[in-house]
N, C-alpha and C positions, 0 to 999 in steps of 0.2 A: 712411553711412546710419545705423549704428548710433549713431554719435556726436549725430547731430540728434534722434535719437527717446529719448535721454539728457538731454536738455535735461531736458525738466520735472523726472527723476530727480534730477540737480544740484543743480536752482536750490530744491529744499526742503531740502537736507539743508549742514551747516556740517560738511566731512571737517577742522576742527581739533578737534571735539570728540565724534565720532562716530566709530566704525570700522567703518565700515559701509564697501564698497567704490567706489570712484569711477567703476570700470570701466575704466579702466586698465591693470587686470593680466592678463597674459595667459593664456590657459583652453586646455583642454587639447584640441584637434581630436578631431572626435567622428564616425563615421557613420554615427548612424543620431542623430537632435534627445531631447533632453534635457528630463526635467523634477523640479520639485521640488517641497513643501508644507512650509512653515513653522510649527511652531504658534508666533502670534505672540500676548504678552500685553501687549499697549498698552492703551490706555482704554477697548476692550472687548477681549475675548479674540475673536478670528478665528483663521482660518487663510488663509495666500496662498499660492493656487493659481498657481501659474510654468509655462510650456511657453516651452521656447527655440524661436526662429523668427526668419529673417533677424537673424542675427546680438546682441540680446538675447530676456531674459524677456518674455514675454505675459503681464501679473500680474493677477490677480483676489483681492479678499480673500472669503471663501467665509465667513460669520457664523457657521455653529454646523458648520462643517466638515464633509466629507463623508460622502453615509452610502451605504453598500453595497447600501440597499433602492430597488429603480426607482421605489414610490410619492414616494419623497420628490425633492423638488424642492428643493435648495438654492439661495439668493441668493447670487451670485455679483457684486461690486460690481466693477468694472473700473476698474484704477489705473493709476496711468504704470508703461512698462517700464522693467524693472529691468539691470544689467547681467550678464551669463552669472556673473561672479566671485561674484556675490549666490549663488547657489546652495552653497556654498561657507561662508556666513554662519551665524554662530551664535555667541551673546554677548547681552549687554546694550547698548542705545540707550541714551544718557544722559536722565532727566526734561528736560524743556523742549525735546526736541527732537523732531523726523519722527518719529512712530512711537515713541516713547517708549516701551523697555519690554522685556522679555528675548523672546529669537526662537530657538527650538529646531527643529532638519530635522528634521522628523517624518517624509517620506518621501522615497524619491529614484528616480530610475531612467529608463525610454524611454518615448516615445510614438511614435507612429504615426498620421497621421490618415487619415481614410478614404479609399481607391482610389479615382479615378474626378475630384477637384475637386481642384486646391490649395489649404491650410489660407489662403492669406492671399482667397484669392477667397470661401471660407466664412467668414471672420472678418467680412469685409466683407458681406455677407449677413446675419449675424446667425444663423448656423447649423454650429457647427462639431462634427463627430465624429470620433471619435478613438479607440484602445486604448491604454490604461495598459499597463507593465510595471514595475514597483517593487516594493518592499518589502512595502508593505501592501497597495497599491490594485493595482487588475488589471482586464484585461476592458475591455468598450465604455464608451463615456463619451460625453458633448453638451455642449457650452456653447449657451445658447439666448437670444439678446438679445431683450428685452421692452421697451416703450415705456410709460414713466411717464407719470403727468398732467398732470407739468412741463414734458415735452417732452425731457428728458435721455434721452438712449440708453447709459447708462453701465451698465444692472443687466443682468445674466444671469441662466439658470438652469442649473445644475449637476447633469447628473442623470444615471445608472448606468442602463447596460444591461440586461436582461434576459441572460442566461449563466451560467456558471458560477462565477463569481467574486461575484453577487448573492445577498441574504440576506434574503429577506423577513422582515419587521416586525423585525429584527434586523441593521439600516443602523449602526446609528449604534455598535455593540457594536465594530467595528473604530477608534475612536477610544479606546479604553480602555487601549490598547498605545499607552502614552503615554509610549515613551523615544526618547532621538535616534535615529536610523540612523546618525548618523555618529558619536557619540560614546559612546552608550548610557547618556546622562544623561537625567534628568529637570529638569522647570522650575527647580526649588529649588537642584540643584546647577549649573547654569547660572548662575541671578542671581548664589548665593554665590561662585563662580569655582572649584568643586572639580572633581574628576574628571579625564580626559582629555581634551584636544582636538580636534575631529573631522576625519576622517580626507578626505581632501583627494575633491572628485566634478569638480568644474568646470576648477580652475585649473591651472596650468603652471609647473612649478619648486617646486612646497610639498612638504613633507615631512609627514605628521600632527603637528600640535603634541604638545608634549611633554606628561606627564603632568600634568593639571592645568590644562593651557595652556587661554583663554579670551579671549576679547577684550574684556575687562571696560571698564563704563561709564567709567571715570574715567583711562584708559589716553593719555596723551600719543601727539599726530602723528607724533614721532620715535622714538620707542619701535618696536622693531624686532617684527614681526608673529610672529616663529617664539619671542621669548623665553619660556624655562622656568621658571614657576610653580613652587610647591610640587610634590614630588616623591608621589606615592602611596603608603598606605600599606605598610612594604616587608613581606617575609613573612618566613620563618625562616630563616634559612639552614643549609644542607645538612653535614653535618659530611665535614669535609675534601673539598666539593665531590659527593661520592659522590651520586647520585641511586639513587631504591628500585628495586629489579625488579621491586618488583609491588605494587601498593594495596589490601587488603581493600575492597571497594566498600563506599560507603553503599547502606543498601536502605530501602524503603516497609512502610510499617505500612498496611494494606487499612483503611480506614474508610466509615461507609456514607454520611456528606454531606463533600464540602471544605472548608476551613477558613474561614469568613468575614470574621475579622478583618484590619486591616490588616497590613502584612508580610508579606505571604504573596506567593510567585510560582507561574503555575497554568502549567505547561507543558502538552502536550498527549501523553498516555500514547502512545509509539513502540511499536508490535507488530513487534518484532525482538526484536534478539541481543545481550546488552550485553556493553561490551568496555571495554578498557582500552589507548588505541593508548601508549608509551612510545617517545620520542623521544630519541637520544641520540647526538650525532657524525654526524649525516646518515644513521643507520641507524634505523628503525621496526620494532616490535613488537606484533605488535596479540593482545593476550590475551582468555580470556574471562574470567567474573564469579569462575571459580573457580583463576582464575593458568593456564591453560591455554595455549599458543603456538599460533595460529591463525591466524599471519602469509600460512600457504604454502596455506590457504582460505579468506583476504580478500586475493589479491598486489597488486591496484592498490589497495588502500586503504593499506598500509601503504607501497606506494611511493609514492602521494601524501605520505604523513605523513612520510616522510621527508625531505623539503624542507623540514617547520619546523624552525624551533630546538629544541634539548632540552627538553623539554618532557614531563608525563604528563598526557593527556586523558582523561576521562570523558564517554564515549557508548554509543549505537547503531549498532549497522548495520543496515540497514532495508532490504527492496524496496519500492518506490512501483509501485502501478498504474498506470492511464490516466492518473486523475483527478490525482495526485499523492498518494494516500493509503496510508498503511502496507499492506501483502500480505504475509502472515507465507507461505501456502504460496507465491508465490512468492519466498521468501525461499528456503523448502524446498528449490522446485524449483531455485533455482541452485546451492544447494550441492550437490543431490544428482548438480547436471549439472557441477559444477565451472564453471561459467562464472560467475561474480560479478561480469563486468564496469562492471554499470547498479546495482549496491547502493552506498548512501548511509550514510556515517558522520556523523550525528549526536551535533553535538558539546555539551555540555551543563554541564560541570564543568572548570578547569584547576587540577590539584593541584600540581604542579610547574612551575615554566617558568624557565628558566636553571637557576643556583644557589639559587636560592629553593623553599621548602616553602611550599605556599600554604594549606593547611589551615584553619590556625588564623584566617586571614582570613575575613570572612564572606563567605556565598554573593552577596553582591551584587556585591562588589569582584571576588571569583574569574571570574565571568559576563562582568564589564564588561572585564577584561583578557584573557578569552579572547575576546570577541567582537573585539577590537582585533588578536591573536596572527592571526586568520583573514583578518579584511579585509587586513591586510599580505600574508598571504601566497597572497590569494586565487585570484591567477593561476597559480601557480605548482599549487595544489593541485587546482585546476578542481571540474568539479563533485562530486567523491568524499564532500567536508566539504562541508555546511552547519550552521551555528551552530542553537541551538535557541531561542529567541524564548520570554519569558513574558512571562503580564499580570498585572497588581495589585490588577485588578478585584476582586468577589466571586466566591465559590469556585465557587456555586452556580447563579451566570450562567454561569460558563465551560463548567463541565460540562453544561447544559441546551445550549450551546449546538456543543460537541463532540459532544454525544449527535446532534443536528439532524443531523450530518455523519455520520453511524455512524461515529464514532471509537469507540476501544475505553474512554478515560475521559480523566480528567485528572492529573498529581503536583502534588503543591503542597508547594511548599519554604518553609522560612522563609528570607526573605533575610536576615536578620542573622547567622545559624548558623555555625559553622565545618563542617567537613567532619569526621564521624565515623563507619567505619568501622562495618559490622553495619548492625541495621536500629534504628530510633528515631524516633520522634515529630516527629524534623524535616523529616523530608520521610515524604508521606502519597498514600497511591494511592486513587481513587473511581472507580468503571466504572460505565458507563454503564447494565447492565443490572442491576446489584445487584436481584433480592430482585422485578424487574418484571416487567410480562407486555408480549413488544416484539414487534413487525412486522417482519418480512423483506419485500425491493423484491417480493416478490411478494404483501406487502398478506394477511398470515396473522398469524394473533396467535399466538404462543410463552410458553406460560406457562412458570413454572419456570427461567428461560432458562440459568440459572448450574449448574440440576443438571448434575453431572460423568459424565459414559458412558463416556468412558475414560479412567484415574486418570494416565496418564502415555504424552502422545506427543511425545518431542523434551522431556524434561523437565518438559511442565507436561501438564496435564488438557484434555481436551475435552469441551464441553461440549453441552448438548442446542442450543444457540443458534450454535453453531459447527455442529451436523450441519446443522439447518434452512440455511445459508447455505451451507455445500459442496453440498446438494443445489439451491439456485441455482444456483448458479456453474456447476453441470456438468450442471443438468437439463435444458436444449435440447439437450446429446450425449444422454444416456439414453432420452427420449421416443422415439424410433423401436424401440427396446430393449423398450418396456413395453408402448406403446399398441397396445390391442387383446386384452392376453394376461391370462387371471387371474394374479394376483400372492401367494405369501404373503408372509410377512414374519415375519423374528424380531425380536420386540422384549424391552426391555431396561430397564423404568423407572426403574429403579435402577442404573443401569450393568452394566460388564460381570462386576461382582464378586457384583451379586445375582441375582434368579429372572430367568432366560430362557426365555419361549416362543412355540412357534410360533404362527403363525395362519394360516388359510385362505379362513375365511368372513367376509364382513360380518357384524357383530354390532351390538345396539340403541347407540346413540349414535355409530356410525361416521359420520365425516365427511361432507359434503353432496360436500367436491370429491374425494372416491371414489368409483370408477364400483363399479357393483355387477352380476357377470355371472353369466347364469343358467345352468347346466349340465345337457345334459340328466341324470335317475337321480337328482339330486340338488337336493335341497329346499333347501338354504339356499342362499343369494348370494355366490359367493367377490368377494371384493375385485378392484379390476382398477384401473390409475393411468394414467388416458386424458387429465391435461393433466397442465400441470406443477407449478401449485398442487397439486396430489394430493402429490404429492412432501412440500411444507412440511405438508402435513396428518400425514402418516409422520412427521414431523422431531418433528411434537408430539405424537406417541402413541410417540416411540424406537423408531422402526423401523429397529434398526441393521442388517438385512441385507431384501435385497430378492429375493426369488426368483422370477422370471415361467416361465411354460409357455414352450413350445419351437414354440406351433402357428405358423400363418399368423395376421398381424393381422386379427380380427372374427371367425375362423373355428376354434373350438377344435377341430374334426374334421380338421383337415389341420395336418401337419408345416411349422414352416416353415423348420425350423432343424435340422439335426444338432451335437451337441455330445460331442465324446469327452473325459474325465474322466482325465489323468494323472496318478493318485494314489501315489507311493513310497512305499515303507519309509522305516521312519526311518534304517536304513543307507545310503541312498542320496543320493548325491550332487546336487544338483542340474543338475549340467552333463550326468547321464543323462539325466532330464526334459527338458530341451534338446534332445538327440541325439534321443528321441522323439519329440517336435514337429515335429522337422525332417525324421523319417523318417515321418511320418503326413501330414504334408501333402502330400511327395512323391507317397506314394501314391493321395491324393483326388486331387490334380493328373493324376498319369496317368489318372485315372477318369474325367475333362473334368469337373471340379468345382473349385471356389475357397476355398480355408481361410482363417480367420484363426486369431489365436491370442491370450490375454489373459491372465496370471496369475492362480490363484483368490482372492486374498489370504492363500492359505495355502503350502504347502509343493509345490504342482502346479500343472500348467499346465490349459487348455483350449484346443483346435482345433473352431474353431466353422466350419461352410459352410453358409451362405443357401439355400434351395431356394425355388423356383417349381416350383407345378403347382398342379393343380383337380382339385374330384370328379370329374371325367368322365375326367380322366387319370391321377390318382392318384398315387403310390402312397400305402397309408391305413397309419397311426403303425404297425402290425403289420408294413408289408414294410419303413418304414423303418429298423425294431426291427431286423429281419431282418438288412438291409443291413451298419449299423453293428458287430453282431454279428459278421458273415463276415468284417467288413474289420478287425476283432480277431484275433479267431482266426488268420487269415493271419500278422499281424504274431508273435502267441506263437507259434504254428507254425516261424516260419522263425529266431526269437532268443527263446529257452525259457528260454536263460538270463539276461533280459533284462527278460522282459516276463509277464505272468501274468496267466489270465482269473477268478481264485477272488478271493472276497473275504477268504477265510478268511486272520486274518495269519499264522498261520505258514506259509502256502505261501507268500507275498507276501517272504518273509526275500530281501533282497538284489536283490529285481526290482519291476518296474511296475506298478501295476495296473493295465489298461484299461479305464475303467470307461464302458459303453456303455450303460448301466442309465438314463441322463437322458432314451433317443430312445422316449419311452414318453407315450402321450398326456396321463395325470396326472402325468407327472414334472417336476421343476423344478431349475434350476440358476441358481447367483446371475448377478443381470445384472451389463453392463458396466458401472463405475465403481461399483458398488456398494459400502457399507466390508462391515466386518466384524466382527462381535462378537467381537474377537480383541484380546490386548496388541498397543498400536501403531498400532491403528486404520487398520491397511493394508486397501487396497480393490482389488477386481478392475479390473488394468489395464487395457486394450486396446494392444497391441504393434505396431509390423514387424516384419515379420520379417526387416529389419535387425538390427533391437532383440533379436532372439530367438538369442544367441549366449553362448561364454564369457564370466563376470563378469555376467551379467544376477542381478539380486538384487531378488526381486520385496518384501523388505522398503521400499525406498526410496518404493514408493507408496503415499500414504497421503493421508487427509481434509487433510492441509493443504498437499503435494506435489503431489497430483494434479491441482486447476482448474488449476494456472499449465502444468503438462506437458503436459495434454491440449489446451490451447487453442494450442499451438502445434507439434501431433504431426499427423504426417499417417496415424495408425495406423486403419484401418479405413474410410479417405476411401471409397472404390470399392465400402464393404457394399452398399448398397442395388443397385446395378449389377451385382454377381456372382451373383445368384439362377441357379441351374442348374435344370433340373429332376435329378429324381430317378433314375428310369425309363431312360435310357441309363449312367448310371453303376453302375445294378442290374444290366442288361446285359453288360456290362464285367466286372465284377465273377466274374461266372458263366461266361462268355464262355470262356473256357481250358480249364475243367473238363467242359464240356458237347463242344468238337471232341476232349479225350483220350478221352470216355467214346464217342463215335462212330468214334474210330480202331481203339478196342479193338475 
């Protein structure tokens, strides 16, 4: 069947002076259907749209090629099908013939057509859907046949789903990544016959042509398809073979627009870890920016990397979210869990590969021979590597259109450069929020957004646009935490290195999305953060700690919380503070009460128990005071030398304080996840008390650790459910002392 629906393919094209495929050759069994996109530059410039189906190509030439925005409707013209080996194609057509004119794989990869019809019963309809998975293109797709005035049914329309992989009024911005997929050439190097040959998708029995290799217009029938062309430019060679231990990296000079001239390549700024994997005799090393060995917390990346050839790569390791896009805290949180399994090296520079020093090559040659080192060894390395992809566009599209994505910015390199060590003018960084006033998904404007709050977490700074978005991230856990309760806040506009102070009361310009609650005795309005927008409202006045009442939510005259405060000496170790923890909750547990436990973001823990009760049952902030107070004293009482109820430090030398001072009705303790106006920008954790043993080290959580640990911790699931009342555990409490003083 394939062979009959080849006919028209045939009978246009002369294979004595064309190398273009016959269909003949045999393709590589596939399962799951195939397709491809040619940008082809014959007597007009198109693109041909290919889906394998029943054994060839489905072709469409597609006029001003596809574009990512659902408004646009592209025409899609419907040709004879081509053969599966076409896919595979790439080279110059000779003038005067089929198609005259050089033909680049712009994309390649799967489809899938929609559940429910099969694709040839939609074809024949005039209605076919579909999902991409390739290189470029992604997501839902339609071909939509329309009926001309001539009566030909030959036009389509080619048009993008609505999803994620759409880009409104910025469709046609993904045709500007205008080099092969298979070969990492552009049109120019195609027609001339330079570069690589592209690396084999369809066929059966090819090897990637050899460097340079192309199937150039004037190439004789007998002429053997795999012969080797001109060799690539070669690099330096290694003196007495020795490869380096380690690269000074290239680094970025911050600039506030990217570069617009031609030459330039705009990658897409990676918010990770930059590294150095060095390859050498089947064994991998994966360094950081400063010669560091980091192989034994990246172990599957470097054991991916050790399956390439000798070789020194320049990249990233990166966590991707849901979405696919960089997550530097959960980058955080894997290292700090040691699990790195799902982290991606990004590969972006190859400075060595064999014998060869590739340096002195320019970054476009360096680019084109790493991306070729990957796809050879892509199976082999799975998903650990992916290649980094630039465009050539202008500087200042790329980055408007990064920004659209909240990406963090863009680099832009010169491709002609050699690779030089330190930082310099040849490759250049732009972020996206340089110097602007920007919106977080919760639709708040962040002025300022680059001022710095903490000069150094994890080596770089955080910044006010960084607080606004970790209190996303983590403001539907906190809301239960807040809502309801006045809140101060210490802020910080300067970071943590200039004036810090408290606050308590709404003051004239406070925010619209802060609640403002009234207290009886007192005249002004303390602040209170009753949605989550309140949150980014804080993010933009540097509310780096957040401190809420302890009452019932709406109701500031009832307790609704107890909270004991385990504050050490600085002599002490922390695995006491543990040992404390574990012996305090003991004790609320035997009292028929429920504890959690959270880190303060400082050097002590907290043991928090939820209470239920009402005015009419009580107990009111005085007997709670009470309570928390006896259920101290007990504890110093029975380990004196352990534990201490003075605030005074020199009694405190060597023991605990237990500071019960929070169960006060204007008292306030920082909430859960909240940071901390501290170096390091660690923030109050929430624990199991699993979690709550030897080696716990409450520095590891912090503003950029904490969303990715939280969101998949089960610490604190059961809060809302454990509320006890009060009043039997008051009971309890007194219970012993009240039948010794009846016995006597």
């Amino acid at each position: 069947m394939a062979n009959r629906s080849l006919a028209r393919y045939r009978a246009k094209r002369d294979f004595t002076r064309t190398a273009e495929p016959s269909g003949k050759t045999g393709v590589v069994p596939s399962a799951r259907l195939r397709f491809v996109v040619q940008k082809h530059a014959a007597s007009r410039l198109h693109y041909d749209f290919r889906l394998e189906l029943d054994g060839v190509f489905k072709s469409w030439a597609v006029t001003r090629g596809p574009s990512l925005d659902p408004h646009d409707k592209r025409l899609a013209v419907e040709v004879e099908d081509h053969p599966l080996a076409y896919g595979d194609f790439e080279g110059t057509i000779p003038k005067g013939e089929y198609g005259g004119g050089t033909v680049l794989l712009w994309d390649r990869g799967y489809w899938t057509p929609e559940p429910g019809a099969s694709p040839q019963a939609a074809l024949r309809a005039g209605s076919l859907k579909f999902a991409l998975d390739g290189e470029k293109l992604a997501g839902g797709w339609a071909l939509v046949r329309f009926r001309r005035d001539d009566g030909k049914r030959n036009n389509w329309l080619l048009i993008k789903h609505r999803d994620q992989a759409a880009q409104d009024g910025r469709g046609e911005a993904v045709l500007e990544n205008d080099r092969s997929v298979a070969s990492g050439r552009d049109m120019e190097q195609i027609t001339a016959g330079e570069g690589r040959g592209p690396a084999p998708f369809m066929t059966a029995g090819r090897r990637r042509g050899k460097a340079g290799a192309v199937w150039p217009s004037n190439r004789r029938k007998d002429e053997d398809d795999d012969a080797a062309p001109a060799a690539p430019r070669p690099g330096v060679k290694l003196p007495r073979g020795r490869m380096p231990d380690f690269i000074a990296p290239q680094l970025c000079q911050l600039v506030e627009r990217p570069p617009e001239a031609a030459g330039w390549g705009h990658e897409v700024k990676l918010d990770g870890y930059r590294v150095q994997a060095r390859i050498l005799d089947g064994e991998a090393t994966v360094k950081t920016r400063k010669g560091l060995d980091w192989s034994d917390k990246f172990p599957q990346i470097a054991k991916a990397a050790g399956t390439l050839p000798d070789a020194i790569i320049d990249g990233e390791v990166v966590a991707l979210d849901g979405n696919g896009a960089p997550d530097f805290a959960a980058l955080q949180a894997a290292l700090s869990e040691r699990d790195t399994r799902n982290l991606t090296f990004f590969a972006f520079d190859l400075l060595v590969e064999g014998e060869e020093d590739l340096r002195r090559l320019p970054l476009a040659e360096r680019k084109a021979r790493l991306k070729v080192l990957l796809e050879a060894n892509a199976r082999k390395l799975g998903p650990s590597f992916r290649y980094v992809e630039h465009l050539e566009s202008a500087g200042d599209a790329v980055l408007r259109s990064a920004c659209r994505m909240s990406l963090e910015g863009i680099v832009s390199k010169r491709l002609d450069a050699p690779y030089r060590s330190g930082r310099s003018g040849a490759w250049t960084k732009a972020k996206c929020r340089a110097g602007r006033e920007v919106a977080v998904v919760m639709g708040v404007p962040i002025s300022n957004p680059d001022k710095k709050l903490w000069p150094d977490v994890d080596g770089e700074p955080a910044t006010k646009l960084e607080l606004a978005r970790y209190y996303e991230a983590v403001g539907g856990w906190m809301m239960p935490h807040l809502e309801g309760r006045p809140c101060s806040i210490v802020r910080a506009p300067d970071g943590i290195a200039g004036e810090q102070f408290f606050q308590r009361h709404a003051g004239p310009g406070t925010s619209s999305l802060i609640a403002q609650a009234r207290i009886s005795g007192d005249r002004k309005p303390y602040l209170q953060i009753d949605r989550i927008q309140g949150l980014a409202a804080m993010a933009q006045v540097a509310a780096l700690e957040l401190h809420p009442w302890n009452n019932r939510p709406g109701d500031p005259m009832l307790p609704g919380r107890l909270i004991f405060d385990l504050d050490p000496a600085p002599d002490v170790g922390f695995e006491a503070v543990i040992a404390a923890a574990r012996e305090l909750k003991r004790r609320l547990e035997d009292l028929g009460l429920v504890p959690f436990c959270k880190t303060t973001g400082g050097k002590g823990l907290h043991v928090v128990t939820p209470l239920t009760q009402s005015r009419r049952s009580g107990p009111d902030w005085k007997a709670a005071k009470a309570f928390a107070r006896a259920l101290c004293e007990r504890m110093a009482a029975d380990s004196p030398d352990r534990y201490v109820m003075t605030m005074a430090k020199k009694a405190r030398t060597g023991r605990i304080f237990l500071d019960y001072l929070r169960n006060d009705r204007f008292a306030t303790a920082v909430a859960p996840l909240s940071p901390r106006a501290r170096p390091g920008a660690t923030v109050s954790m929430p624990l199991t008390w699993s979690q709550v043993r030897a080696g716990l080290d409450p520095r590891r959580y912090t503003l950029r650790s904490a969303p990715a640990l939280i969101a998949r911790s089960k610490a604190w699931a059961d809060y809302a459910d454990s509320e006890r009342p009060l009043a039997p555990a008051i009971a309890a409490l007194t219970a012993p002392t009240s039948r010794r003083r009846r016995a006597a």
